[in-house]
C-alpha positions in Angstrom: 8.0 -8.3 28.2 11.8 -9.1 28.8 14.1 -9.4 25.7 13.4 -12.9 24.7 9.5 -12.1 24.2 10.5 -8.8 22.1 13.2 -11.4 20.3 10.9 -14.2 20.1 7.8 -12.2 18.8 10.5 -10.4 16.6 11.6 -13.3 14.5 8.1 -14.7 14.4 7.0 -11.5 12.5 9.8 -11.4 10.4 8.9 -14.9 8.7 5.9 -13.7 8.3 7.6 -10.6 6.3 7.3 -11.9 2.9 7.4 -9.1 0.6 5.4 -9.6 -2.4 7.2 -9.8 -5.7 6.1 -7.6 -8.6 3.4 -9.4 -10.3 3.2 -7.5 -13.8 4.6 -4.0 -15.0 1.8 -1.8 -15.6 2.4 0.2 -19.3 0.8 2.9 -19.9 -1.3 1.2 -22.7 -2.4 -1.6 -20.3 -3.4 1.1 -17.6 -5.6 2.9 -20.6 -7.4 -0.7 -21.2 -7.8 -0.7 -17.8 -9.3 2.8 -17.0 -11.2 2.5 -20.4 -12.8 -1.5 -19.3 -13.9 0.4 -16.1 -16.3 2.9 -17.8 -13.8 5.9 -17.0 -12.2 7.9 -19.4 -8.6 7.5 -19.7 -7.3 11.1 -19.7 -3.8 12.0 -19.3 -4.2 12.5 -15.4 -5.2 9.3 -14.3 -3.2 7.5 -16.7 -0.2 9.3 -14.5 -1.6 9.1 -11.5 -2.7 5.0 -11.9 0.8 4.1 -13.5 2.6 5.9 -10.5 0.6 3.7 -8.0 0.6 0.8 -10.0 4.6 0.6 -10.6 6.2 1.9 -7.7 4.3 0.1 -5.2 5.3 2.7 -2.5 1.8 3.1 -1.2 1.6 6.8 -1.5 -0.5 9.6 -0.2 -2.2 12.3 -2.8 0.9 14.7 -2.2 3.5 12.2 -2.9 1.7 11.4 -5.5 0.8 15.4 -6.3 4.9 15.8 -5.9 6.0 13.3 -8.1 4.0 14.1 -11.2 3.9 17.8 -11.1 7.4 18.0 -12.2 6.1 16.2 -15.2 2.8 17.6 -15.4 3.6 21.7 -14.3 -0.3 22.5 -15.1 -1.3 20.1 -12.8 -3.2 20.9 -9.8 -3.8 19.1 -6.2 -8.0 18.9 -7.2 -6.8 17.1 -10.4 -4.7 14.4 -8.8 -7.8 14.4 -5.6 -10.4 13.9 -8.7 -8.5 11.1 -10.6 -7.6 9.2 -7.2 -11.6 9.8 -6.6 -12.3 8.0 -10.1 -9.5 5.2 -9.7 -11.2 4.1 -6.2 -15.0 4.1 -7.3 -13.8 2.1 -10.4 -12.5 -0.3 -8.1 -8.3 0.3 -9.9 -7.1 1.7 -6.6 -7.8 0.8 -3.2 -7.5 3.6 -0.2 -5.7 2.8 2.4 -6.0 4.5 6.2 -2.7 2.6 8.1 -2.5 5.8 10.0 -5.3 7.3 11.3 -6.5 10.6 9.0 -3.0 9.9 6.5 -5.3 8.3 3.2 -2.7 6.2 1.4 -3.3 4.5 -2.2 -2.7 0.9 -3.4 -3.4 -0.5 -6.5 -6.4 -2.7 -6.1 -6.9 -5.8 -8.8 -3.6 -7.9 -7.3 -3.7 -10.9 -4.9 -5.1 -10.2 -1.3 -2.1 -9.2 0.5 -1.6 -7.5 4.3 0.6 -4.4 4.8 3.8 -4.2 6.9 4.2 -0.6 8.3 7.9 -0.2 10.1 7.0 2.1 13.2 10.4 3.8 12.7 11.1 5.2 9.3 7.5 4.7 8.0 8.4 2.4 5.2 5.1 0.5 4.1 5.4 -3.4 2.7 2.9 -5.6 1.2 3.2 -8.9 2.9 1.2 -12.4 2.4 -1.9 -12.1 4.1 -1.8 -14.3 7.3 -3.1 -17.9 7.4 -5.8 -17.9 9.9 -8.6 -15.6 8.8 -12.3 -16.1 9.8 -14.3 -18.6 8.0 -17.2 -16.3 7.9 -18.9 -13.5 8.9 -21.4 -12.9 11.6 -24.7 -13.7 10.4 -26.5 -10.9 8.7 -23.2 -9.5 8.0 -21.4 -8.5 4.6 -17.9 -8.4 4.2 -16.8 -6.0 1.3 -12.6 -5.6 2.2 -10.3 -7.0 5.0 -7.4 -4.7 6.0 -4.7 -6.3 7.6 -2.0 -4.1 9.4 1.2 -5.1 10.7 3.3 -2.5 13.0 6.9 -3.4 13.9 10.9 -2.8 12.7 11.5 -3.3 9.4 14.5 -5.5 9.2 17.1 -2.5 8.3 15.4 -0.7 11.2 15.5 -3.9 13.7 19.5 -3.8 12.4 19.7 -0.4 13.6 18.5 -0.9 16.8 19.9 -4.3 18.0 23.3 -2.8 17.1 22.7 0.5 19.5 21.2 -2.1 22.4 24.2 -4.2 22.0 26.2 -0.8 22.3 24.8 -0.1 25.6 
Protein backbone atom coordinates (compact mmCIF):
# COMPACT_ATOMS: atom_id res chain seq x y z
CA UNK A 1 0.00 0.00 0.00
CA UNK A 2 1.78 3.40 -0.94
CA UNK A 3 1.53 6.28 1.55
CA UNK A 4 -1.72 7.69 0.69
CA UNK A 5 -3.55 4.28 1.52
CA UNK A 6 -1.56 4.16 5.01
CA UNK A 7 -2.60 8.13 5.21
CA UNK A 8 -6.00 7.58 3.98
CA UNK A 9 -6.89 4.54 6.12
CA UNK A 10 -5.03 6.46 8.88
CA UNK A 11 -7.30 9.45 9.24
CA UNK A 12 -10.32 7.22 8.66
CA UNK A 13 -9.47 5.32 11.93
CA UNK A 14 -8.72 8.27 13.73
CA UNK A 15 -12.37 9.68 13.40
CA UNK A 16 -13.45 6.74 14.36
CA UNK A 17 -11.14 7.17 17.61
CA UNK A 18 -13.62 8.56 19.93
CA UNK A 19 -12.55 8.00 23.28
CA UNK A 20 -15.30 7.45 25.61
CA UNK A 21 -15.79 9.93 28.42
CA UNK A 22 -16.02 8.89 31.99
CA UNK A 23 -19.55 7.98 32.56
CA UNK A 24 -19.81 7.88 36.54
CA UNK A 25 -17.01 7.76 39.33
CA UNK A 26 -17.35 4.54 41.04
CA UNK A 27 -17.10 5.10 45.21
CA UNK A 28 -16.33 2.67 47.08
CA UNK A 29 -19.98 2.61 48.64
CA UNK A 30 -21.56 2.37 45.12
CA UNK A 31 -19.06 -0.59 44.18
CA UNK A 32 -20.25 -2.41 47.73
CA UNK A 33 -24.07 -1.96 46.42
CA UNK A 34 -22.89 -3.27 43.50
CA UNK A 35 -20.89 -6.45 44.59
CA UNK A 36 -23.64 -6.82 47.39
CA UNK A 37 -26.90 -6.52 44.40
CA UNK A 38 -24.79 -9.30 42.61
CA UNK A 39 -25.15 -12.01 45.33
CA UNK A 40 -21.26 -11.65 46.20
CA UNK A 41 -19.98 -10.56 49.29
CA UNK A 42 -18.38 -7.33 49.32
CA UNK A 43 -15.04 -8.06 51.17
CA UNK A 44 -12.27 -5.65 51.27
CA UNK A 45 -10.46 -7.43 48.14
CA UNK A 46 -12.88 -6.95 45.56
CA UNK A 47 -13.98 -3.74 46.74
CA UNK A 48 -10.12 -2.74 45.72
CA UNK A 49 -9.77 -4.72 43.05
CA UNK A 50 -13.49 -3.56 41.32
CA UNK A 51 -12.83 0.21 42.23
CA UNK A 52 -9.25 -0.06 40.58
CA UNK A 53 -10.93 -1.37 37.33
CA UNK A 54 -13.82 0.65 37.47
CA UNK A 55 -11.94 4.24 37.87
CA UNK A 56 -8.86 4.09 36.12
CA UNK A 57 -10.22 2.65 33.03
CA UNK A 58 -6.65 1.43 32.05
CA UNK A 59 -7.85 -2.05 31.17
CA UNK A 60 -5.39 -3.94 33.28
CA UNK A 61 -4.02 -7.38 33.59
CA UNK A 62 -4.19 -9.34 37.23
CA UNK A 63 -0.49 -8.10 37.90
CA UNK A 64 -1.15 -4.56 37.26
CA UNK A 65 -3.76 -4.89 39.10
CA UNK A 66 -1.79 -7.33 41.85
CA UNK A 67 0.96 -4.29 41.64
CA UNK A 68 -1.06 -1.52 42.24
CA UNK A 69 -3.00 -2.64 45.33
CA UNK A 70 -0.36 -4.57 47.09
CA UNK A 71 1.30 -1.46 48.12
CA UNK A 72 -1.92 -0.72 49.85
CA UNK A 73 -2.89 -4.12 50.79
CA UNK A 74 0.91 -5.72 51.94
CA UNK A 75 -1.08 -9.12 53.04
CA UNK A 76 -2.35 -9.40 49.77
CA UNK A 77 -1.63 -12.22 47.66
CA UNK A 78 -1.72 -13.00 43.65
CA UNK A 79 -4.67 -16.00 44.40
CA UNK A 80 -6.54 -13.21 46.26
CA UNK A 81 -6.68 -10.66 43.44
CA UNK A 82 -7.12 -14.10 40.74
CA UNK A 83 -10.22 -15.15 43.18
CA UNK A 84 -11.87 -11.63 43.31
CA UNK A 85 -11.32 -11.04 39.46
CA UNK A 86 -12.93 -14.71 39.23
CA UNK A 87 -16.08 -13.42 41.33
CA UNK A 88 -16.24 -9.89 39.53
CA UNK A 89 -16.56 -11.75 36.00
CA UNK A 90 -19.17 -14.58 36.99
CA UNK A 91 -21.21 -11.75 38.55
CA UNK A 92 -21.17 -10.17 35.39
CA UNK A 93 -19.18 -6.50 37.26
CA UNK A 94 -16.11 -7.09 35.14
CA UNK A 95 -15.71 -8.23 31.66
CA UNK A 96 -12.27 -10.22 30.54
CA UNK A 97 -10.76 -9.07 27.87
CA UNK A 98 -8.15 -11.28 25.49
CA UNK A 99 -6.84 -8.23 22.86
CA UNK A 100 -3.63 -10.21 22.87
CA UNK A 101 -3.58 -13.60 22.60
CA UNK A 102 -2.92 -15.45 26.23
CA UNK A 103 -2.50 -11.56 28.01
CA UNK A 104 -6.31 -11.73 30.05
CA UNK A 105 -7.10 -8.00 30.52
CA UNK A 106 -10.10 -6.59 32.69
CA UNK A 107 -12.81 -4.03 31.95
CA UNK A 108 -15.55 -3.03 33.88
CA UNK A 109 -18.57 -4.53 32.39
CA UNK A 110 -22.25 -2.66 33.09
CA UNK A 111 -21.17 0.63 30.75
CA UNK A 112 -22.39 1.34 27.22
CA UNK A 113 -21.20 -1.24 24.46
CA UNK A 114 -18.00 0.19 23.37
CA UNK A 115 -15.00 -1.31 20.99
CA UNK A 116 -11.29 -1.13 22.17
CA UNK A 117 -8.50 0.76 20.46
CA UNK A 118 -5.07 -1.10 21.08
CA UNK A 119 -1.93 1.24 19.70
CA UNK A 120 0.47 -1.41 18.24
CA UNK A 121 3.43 0.68 19.54
CA UNK A 122 3.33 1.51 23.13
CA UNK A 123 0.43 -0.82 24.03
CA UNK A 124 -1.94 1.88 25.24
CA UNK A 125 -5.51 0.41 25.24
CA UNK A 126 -8.70 2.97 24.42
CA UNK A 127 -12.39 2.41 24.64
CA UNK A 128 -13.78 3.75 21.48
CA UNK A 129 -17.60 3.93 20.10
CA UNK A 130 -18.46 0.77 18.78
CA UNK A 131 -18.60 0.92 14.95
CA UNK A 132 -21.85 1.64 13.06
CA UNK A 133 -22.34 -1.36 10.96
CA UNK A 134 -22.79 -4.39 13.04
CA UNK A 135 -24.80 -7.60 11.96
CA UNK A 136 -28.46 -7.52 12.22
CA UNK A 137 -28.56 -10.96 13.45
CA UNK A 138 -27.09 -14.00 14.01
CA UNK A 139 -26.95 -17.11 12.03
CA UNK A 140 -29.89 -19.11 12.72
CA UNK A 141 -29.62 -21.42 15.53
CA UNK A 142 -27.05 -19.17 16.91
CA UNK A 143 -26.75 -17.20 20.26
CA UNK A 144 -24.86 -14.27 20.67
CA UNK A 145 -23.71 -13.73 24.39
CA UNK A 146 -20.72 -10.62 23.81
CA UNK A 147 -19.25 -8.89 20.70
CA UNK A 148 -15.52 -7.91 21.01
CA UNK A 149 -14.54 -5.41 18.81
CA UNK A 150 -10.65 -4.74 18.34
CA UNK A 151 -8.97 -2.09 16.68
CA UNK A 152 -4.97 -2.20 16.08
CA UNK A 153 -3.21 0.93 14.80
CA UNK A 154 -0.97 4.27 16.11
CA UNK A 155 -2.39 5.99 18.76
CA UNK A 156 -2.30 9.56 17.74
CA UNK A 157 0.87 10.51 20.03
CA UNK A 158 2.36 7.37 18.48
CA UNK A 159 1.27 8.27 14.67
CA UNK A 160 3.01 11.96 15.83
CA UNK A 161 6.05 10.09 16.50
CA UNK A 162 6.35 8.36 13.60
CA UNK A 163 5.26 10.85 10.78
CA UNK A 164 7.87 13.13 12.29
CA UNK A 165 10.85 10.44 11.95
CA UNK A 166 9.41 9.60 8.15
CA UNK A 167 9.42 13.24 7.35
CA UNK A 168 13.11 13.14 8.86
CA UNK A 169 14.21 10.65 6.38
Amino acid sequence: MDKVGINTNFVTISKMLIVMEKLETYSDLRITEMIHERGLRPSVQRIAVMSFVANLRKHPTADEIFGALSEKFPSLSRTTIYNSLHALVDAGLIRELEIESGNRRYDLAPQPPHSHFVCKECGKIVDMKMPPQLPDSATPGYRIDSVDVYFKGLCPECADKKAIIDNSK
